[in-house]
C-alpha positions as CSV (number, residue, x, y, z in Angstrom):
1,X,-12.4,-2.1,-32.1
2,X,-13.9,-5.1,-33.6
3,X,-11.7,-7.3,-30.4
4,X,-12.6,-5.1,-28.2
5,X,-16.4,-5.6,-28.7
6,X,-15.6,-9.3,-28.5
7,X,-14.0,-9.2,-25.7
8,X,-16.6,-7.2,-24.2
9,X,-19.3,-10.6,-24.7
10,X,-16.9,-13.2,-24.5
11,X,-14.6,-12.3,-21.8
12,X,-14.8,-15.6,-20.2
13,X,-13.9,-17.4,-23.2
14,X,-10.8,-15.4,-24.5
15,X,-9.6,-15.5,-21.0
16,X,-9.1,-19.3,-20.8
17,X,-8.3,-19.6,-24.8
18,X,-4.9,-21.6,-25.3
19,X,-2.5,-20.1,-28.4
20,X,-3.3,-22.2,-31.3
21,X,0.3,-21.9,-32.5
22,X,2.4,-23.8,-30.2
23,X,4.9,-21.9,-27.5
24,X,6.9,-22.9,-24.6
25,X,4.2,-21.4,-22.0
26,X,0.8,-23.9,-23.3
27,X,-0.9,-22.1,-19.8
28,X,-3.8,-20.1,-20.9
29,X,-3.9,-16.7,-20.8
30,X,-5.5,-16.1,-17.4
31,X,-3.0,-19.0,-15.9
32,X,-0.1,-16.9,-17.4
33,X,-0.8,-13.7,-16.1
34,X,-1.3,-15.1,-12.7
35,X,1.7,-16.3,-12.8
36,X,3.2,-13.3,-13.8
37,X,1.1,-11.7,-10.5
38,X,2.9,-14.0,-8.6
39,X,6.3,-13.3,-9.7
40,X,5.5,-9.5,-9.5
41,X,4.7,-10.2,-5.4
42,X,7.9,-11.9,-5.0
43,X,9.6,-8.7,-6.5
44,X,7.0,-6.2,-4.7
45,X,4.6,-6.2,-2.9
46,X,4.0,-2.8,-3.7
47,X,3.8,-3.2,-7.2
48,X,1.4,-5.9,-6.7
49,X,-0.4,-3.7,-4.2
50,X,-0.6,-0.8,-7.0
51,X,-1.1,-3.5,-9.8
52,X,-4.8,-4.4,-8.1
53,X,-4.8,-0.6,-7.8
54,X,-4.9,0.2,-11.8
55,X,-7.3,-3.0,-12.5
56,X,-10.2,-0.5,-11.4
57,X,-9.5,2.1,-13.6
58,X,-9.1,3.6,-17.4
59,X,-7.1,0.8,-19.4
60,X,-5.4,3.5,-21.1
61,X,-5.1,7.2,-19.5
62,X,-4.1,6.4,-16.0
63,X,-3.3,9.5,-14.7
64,X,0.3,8.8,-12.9
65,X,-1.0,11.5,-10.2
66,X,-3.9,9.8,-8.9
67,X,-1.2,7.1,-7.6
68,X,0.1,9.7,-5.6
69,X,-3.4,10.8,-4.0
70,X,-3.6,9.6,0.0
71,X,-6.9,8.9,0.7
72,X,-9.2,7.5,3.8
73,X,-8.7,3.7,2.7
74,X,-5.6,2.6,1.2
75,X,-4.5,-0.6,1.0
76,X,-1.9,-1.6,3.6
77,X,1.2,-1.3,0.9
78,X,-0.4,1.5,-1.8
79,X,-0.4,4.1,1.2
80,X,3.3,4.2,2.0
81,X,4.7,4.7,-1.8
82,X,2.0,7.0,-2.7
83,X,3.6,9.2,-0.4
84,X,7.3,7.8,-1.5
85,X,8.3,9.0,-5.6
86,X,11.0,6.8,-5.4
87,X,9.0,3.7,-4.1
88,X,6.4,4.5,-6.3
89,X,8.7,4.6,-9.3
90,X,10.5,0.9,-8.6
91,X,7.0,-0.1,-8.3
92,X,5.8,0.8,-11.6
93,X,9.2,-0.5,-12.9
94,X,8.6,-4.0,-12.0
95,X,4.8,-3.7,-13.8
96,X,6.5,-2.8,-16.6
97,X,9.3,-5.3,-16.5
98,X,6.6,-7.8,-17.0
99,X,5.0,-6.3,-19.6
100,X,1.7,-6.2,-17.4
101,X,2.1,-2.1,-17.7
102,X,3.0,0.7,-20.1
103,X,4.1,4.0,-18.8
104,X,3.8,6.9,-21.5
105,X,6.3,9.9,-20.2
106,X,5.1,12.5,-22.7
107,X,1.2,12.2,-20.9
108,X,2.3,11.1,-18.1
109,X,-0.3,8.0,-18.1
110,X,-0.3,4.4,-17.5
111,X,-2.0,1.7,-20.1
112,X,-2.7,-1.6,-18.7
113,X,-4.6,-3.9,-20.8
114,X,-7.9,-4.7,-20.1
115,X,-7.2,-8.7,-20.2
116,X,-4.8,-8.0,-17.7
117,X,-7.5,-5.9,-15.8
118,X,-10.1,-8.5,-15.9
119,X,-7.9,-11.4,-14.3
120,X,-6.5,-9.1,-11.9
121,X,-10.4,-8.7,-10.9
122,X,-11.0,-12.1,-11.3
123,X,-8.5,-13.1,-8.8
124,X,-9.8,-11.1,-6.1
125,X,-12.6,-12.2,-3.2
126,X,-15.6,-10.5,-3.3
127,X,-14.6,-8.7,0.0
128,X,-11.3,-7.4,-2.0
129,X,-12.9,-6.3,-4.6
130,X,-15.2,-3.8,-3.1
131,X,-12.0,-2.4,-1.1
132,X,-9.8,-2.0,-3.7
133,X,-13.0,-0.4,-6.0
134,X,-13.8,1.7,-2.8
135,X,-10.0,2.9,-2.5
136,X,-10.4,3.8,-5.8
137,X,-13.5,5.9,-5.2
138,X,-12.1,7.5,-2.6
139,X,-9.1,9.0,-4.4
140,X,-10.8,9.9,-7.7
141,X,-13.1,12.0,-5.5
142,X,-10.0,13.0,-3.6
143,X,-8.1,14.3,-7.0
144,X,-10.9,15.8,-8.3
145,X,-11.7,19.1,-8.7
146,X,-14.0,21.1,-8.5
147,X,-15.4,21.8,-12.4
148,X,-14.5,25.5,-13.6
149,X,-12.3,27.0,-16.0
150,X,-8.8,26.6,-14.4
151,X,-9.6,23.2,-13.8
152,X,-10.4,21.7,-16.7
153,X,-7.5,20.3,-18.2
154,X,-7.0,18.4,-14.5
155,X,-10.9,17.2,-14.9
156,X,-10.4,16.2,-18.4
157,X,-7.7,14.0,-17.5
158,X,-9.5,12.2,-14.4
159,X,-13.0,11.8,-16.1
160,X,-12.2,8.8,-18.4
161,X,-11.2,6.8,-14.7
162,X,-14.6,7.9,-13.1
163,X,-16.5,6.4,-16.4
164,X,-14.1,3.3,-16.2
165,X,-14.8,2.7,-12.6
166,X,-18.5,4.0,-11.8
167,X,-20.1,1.3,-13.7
168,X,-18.5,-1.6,-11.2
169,X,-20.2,0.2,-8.3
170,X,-23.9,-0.2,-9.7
171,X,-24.5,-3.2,-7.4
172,X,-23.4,-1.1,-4.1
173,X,-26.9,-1.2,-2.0
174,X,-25.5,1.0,0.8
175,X,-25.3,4.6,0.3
176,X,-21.4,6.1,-0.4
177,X,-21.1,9.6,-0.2
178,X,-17.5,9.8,-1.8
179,X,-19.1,8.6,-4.8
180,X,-21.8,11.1,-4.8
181,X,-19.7,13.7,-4.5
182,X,-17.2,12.2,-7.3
183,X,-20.3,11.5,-9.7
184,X,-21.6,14.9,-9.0
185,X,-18.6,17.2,-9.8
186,X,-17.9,14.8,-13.3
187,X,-21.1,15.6,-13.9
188,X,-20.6,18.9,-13.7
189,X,-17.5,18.8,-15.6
190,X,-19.2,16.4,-18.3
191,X,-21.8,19.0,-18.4
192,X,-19.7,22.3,-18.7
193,X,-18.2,20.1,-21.9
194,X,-21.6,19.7,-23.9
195,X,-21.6,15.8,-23.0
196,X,-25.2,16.0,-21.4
197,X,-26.1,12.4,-22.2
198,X,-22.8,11.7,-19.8
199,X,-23.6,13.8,-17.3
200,X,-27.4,13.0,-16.9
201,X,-27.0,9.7,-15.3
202,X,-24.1,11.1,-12.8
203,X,-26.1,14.1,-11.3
204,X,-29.5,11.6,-11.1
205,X,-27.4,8.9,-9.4
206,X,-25.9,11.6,-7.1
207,X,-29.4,12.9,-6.7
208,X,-30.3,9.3,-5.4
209,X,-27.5,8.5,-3.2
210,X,-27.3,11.8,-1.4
211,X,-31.4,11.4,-1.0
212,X,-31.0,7.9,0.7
213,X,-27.9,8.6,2.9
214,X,-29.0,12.2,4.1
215,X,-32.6,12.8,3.6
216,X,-34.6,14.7,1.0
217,X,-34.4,18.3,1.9
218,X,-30.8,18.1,2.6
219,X,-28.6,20.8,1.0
220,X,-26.5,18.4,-0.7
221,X,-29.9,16.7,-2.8
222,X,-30.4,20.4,-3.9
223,X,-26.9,20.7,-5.9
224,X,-28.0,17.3,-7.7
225,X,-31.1,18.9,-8.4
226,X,-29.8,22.0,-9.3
227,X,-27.2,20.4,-11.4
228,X,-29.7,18.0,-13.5
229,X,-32.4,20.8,-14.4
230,X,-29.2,23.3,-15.5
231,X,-28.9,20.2,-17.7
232,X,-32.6,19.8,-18.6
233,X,-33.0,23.9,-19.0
234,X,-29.8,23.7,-21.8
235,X,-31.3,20.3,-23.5
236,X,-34.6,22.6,-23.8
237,X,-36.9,20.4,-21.6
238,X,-38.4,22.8,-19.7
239,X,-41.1,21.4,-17.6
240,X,-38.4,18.9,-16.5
241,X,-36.5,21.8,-15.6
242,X,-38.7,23.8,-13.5
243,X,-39.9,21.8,-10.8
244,X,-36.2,20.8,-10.3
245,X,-35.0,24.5,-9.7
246,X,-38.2,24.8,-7.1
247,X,-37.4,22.3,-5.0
248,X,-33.6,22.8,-4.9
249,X,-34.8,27.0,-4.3
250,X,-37.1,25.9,-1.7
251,X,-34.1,23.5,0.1
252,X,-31.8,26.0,-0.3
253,X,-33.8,29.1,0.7
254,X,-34.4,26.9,4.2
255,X,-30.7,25.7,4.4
256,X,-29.0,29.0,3.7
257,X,-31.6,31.8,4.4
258,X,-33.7,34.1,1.4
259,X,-30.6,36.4,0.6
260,X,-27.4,33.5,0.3
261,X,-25.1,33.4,-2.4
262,X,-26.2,30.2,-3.2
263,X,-29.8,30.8,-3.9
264,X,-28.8,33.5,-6.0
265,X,-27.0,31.3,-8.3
266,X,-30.6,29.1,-8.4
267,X,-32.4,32.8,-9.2
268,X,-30.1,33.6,-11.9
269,X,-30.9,29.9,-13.8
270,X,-34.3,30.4,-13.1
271,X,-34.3,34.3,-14.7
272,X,-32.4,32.1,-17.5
273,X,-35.3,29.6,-17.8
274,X,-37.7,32.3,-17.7
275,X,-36.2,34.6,-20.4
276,X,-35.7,30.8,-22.7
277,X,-39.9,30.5,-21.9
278,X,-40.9,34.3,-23.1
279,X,-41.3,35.3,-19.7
280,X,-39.7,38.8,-20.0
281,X,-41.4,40.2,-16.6
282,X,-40.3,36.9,-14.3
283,X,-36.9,36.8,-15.5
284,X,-36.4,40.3,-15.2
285,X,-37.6,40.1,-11.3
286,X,-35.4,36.9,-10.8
287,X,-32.0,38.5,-12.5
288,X,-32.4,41.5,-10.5
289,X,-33.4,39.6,-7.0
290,X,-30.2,37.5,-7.7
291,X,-27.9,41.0,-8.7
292,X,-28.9,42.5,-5.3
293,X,-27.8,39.5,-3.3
294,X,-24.8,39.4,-5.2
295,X,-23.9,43.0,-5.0
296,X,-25.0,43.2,-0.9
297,X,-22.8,40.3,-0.2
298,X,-19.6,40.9,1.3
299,X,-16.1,40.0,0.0
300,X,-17.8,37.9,-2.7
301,X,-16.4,39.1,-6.4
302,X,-17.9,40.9,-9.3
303,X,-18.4,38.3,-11.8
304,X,-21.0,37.0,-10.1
305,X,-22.9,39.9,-10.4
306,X,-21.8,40.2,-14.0
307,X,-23.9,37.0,-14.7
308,X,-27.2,38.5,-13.7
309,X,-25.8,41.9,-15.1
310,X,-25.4,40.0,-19.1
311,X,-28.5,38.3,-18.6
312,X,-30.3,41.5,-17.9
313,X,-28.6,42.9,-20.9
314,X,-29.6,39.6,-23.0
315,X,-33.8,40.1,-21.7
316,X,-33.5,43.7,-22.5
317,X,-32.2,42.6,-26.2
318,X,-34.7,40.9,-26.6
319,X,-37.2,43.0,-25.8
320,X,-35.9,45.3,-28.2
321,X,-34.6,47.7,-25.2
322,X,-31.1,47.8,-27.2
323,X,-29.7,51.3,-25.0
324,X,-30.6,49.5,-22.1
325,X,-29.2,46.1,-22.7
326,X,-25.8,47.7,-24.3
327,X,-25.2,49.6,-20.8
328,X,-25.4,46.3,-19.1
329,X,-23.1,44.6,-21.5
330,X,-20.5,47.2,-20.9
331,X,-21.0,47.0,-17.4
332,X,-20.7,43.1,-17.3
333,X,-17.8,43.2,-19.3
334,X,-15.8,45.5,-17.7
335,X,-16.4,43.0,-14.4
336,X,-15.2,40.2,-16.3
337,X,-12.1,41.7,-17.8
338,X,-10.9,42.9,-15.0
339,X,-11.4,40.1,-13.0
340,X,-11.3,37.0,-14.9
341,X,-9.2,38.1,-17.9
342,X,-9.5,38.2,-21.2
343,X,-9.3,34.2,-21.6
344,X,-11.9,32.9,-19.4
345,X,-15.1,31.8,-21.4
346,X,-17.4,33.9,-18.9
347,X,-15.9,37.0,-20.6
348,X,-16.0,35.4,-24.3
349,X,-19.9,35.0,-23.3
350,X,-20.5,38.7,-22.9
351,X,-18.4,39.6,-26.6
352,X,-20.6,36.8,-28.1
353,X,-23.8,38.3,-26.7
354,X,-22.5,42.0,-27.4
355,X,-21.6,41.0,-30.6
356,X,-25.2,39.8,-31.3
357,X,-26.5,43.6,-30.3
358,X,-24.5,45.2,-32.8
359,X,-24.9,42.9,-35.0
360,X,-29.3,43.6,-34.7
361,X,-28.2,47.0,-34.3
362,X,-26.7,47.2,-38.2
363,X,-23.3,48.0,-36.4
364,X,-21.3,45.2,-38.4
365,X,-18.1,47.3,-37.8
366,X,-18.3,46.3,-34.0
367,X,-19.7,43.6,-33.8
368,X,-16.9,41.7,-35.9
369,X,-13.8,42.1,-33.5
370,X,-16.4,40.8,-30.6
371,X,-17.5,37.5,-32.4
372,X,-13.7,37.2,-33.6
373,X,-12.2,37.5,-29.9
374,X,-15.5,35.2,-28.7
375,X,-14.3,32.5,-31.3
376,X,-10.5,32.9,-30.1
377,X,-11.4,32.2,-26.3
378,X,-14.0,29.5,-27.0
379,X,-12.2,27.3,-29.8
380,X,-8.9,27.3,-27.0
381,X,-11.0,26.6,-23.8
382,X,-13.7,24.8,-25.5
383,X,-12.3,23.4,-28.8
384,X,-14.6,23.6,-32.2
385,X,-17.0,21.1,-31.9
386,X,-18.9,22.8,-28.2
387,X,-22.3,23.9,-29.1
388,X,-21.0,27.5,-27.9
389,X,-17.9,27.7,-30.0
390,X,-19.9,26.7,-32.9
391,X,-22.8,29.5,-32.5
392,X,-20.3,32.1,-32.6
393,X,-18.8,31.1,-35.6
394,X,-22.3,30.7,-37.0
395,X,-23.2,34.2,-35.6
396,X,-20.1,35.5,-37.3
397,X,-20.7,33.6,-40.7
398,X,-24.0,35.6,-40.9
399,X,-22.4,38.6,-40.4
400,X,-20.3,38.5,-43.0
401,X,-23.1,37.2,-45.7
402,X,-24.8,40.1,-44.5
403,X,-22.0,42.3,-45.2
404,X,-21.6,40.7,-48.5
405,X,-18.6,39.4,-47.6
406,X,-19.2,36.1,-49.1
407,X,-15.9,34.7,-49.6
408,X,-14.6,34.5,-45.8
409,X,-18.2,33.7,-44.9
410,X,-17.8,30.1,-46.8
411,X,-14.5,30.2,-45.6
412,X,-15.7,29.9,-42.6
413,X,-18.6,27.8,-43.0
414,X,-16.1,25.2,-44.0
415,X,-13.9,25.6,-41.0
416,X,-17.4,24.6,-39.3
417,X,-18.2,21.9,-41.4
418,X,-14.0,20.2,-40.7
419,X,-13.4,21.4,-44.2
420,X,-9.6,22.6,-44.3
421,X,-9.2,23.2,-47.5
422,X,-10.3,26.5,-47.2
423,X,-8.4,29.2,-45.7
424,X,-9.4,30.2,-42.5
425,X,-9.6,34.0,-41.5
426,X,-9.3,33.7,-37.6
């Protein structure tokens, strides 16, 4: 860590710095290694082709699929053996023969080192560098998902390139809508992970660019908008929040029409907000104006009626409405069940938030298998440390005191705390 940092102020200088014990190759190191990009282009001009390729991205946890991604501006030799495993292969082959690459078969990545990356940049034009750093732009956006639960194991393993790679495009003064779109759905990714200080900067840069290239009442400004005060609303910032969610409702509502899908999605994080603030009546008008376009809209699924179906059951919770709110539950749940399984966090959010009923309800006999299966499905799709994985096992901790069950509860408590010395009881 400690060259890493100095590598990061004194780039220059290491670059050029000479070995002080004496070899048969005196050149410094940037001299060496372009002579080493010299000999690769007599071997390939592929590889060499590809070798500017990785410069631009995560020194080490190149995904080896995004060099298979065709996108709108390759370079004129990484197009033909992206398409080409066998081309591709020899390429990467000849990186490696030179020790300017490593290829790890178990994650299927590529390290390069970021000396290696830096000279490589160095060496090109001004004029190559933004095409090679566009190419690369265009096929992270390419690869990348769209954030959900099925998806995140592929956006995990593209998300360290985007925050390699975004940073070099700070200076671009015309507006690129591939990288909008690529900043927006890591954002969303970033954000779905708990890394909100991540994703804030992607969704306002998106905001920005989108704003510039397409005006500010188009559609796509709302989803940055929409994105950055979901963001806000979770981080507790409220008044951030708010006029966020208005302006992308009132974009949105013109875009789409009053009864879309899409502004429902807006009503339901507004009834959210709402409920969050203590406003029991607006949130319970905005969750059920959101349910009825859900439900009226053909061929769309149930579970997303069962969002606004959970929240309804969380407002009348907390109003103390607890027949009410555990008929919504059941009905939310048996949505998400049956249609998203019994994995998907969406249904461990209605156990957790079922379990919390019977749990105010004196009902610690139900409510126990609920946090229990909540835990299961969050610690595997979110791991231990997301804010929402941790509540349960809090939730469930207090449960157990309560019961007087004091023994599993530290149990737990130091299962929360990284403690394994302790037997769990999950």
């Amino acid at each position: 860590m400690a060259y890493l940092e100095l590598f990061r102020h004194r780039q220059q200088m290491l670059l050029q710095r000479r070995g002080t014990v004496p070899t048969d190759h005196p050149q410094s190191v940037t001299t060496t290694f372009t002579l080493a990009f010299e000999r690769v282009q007599q071997r390939s001009e592929a590889a060499h082709e590809l070798l500017r390729f990785c410069a631009f991205l995560a020194p080490d946890a190149i995904a080896e699929e995004l060099l298979s991604v065709r996108a709108d501006t390759p370079g004129p030799f990484f197009q033909p053996i992206s398409a080409d495993p066998l081309a591709l292969n020899e390429a990467l082959e000849v990186l490696c023969t030179f020790s300017l690459t490593r290829r790890h078969s178990e994650s299927k990545t590529i390290s390069m080192h970021r000396l290696v990356q830096a000279v490589v940049k160095d060496s090109l034009h001004e004029q190559e560098r933004q095409h090679w750093l566009t190419h690369v732009i265009e096929v992270l956006n390419a690869a990348f998902p769209e954030a959900k639960p099925e998806t995140w194991g592929q956006c995990q393993r593209f998300v360290p390139n985007v925050l390699a790679c975004v940073p070099l495009t700070e200076g671009w003064e015309v507006p690129h809508l591939a990288l909008a779109s690529l900043l927006y759905k890591a954002a969303c990714y970033l954000y779905d992970q708990a890394h909100y200080a991540e994703a804030e900067p992607l969704f306002q840069r998106a905001w920005r660019i989108w704003e510039q290239a397409l005006g500010p009442d188009h559609r796509q400004v709302a989803y940055a908008l929409y994105g950055l005060a979901i963001l806000y609303k979770k981080q507790g910032k409220y008044e951030e929040a708010e006029p966020l969610f208005h302006r992308a409702w009132g974009i949105w509502e013109q875009a789409f029409g009053p009864d879309h899908p899409q502004v429902a999605y807006l009503l339901h994080s507004l009834a959210e907000l709402s409920l969050e603030q203590g406003k029991y009546e607006q949130a319970e008008l905005f969750y059920e104006r959101a349910l009825h376009i859900w439900e009226q809209t053909p061929g769309l699924q149930c579970p997303e009626a069962a969002s606004s179906l959970n929240g309804l059951a969380n407002l009348y919770r907390e109003r103390g409405r607890y027949s009410e709110a555990e008929q919504f539950y059941q009905r939310a749940l048996a949505m998400r069940e049956r249609q998203l399984g019994l994995e998907h966090p969406d249904t461990a959010e209605t156990w957790h938030d079922f379990a919390v009923l019977q749990s105010l309800r004196g009902d610690l006999a139900q409510a126990e298998p609920l946090y229990r299966q909540a835990f299961a499905v969050r610690e595997q799709r979110l791991g231990l440390q997301h804010p929402k994985t941790r509540a349960t096992l809090e939730c469930h901790v207090a449960l157990l005191r309560k019961a007087g069950r004091s023994d599993e509860a530290a149990a737990l408590e130091a299962r929360l705390a990284g403690d394994h010395s302790h037997p769990g009881t999950y």
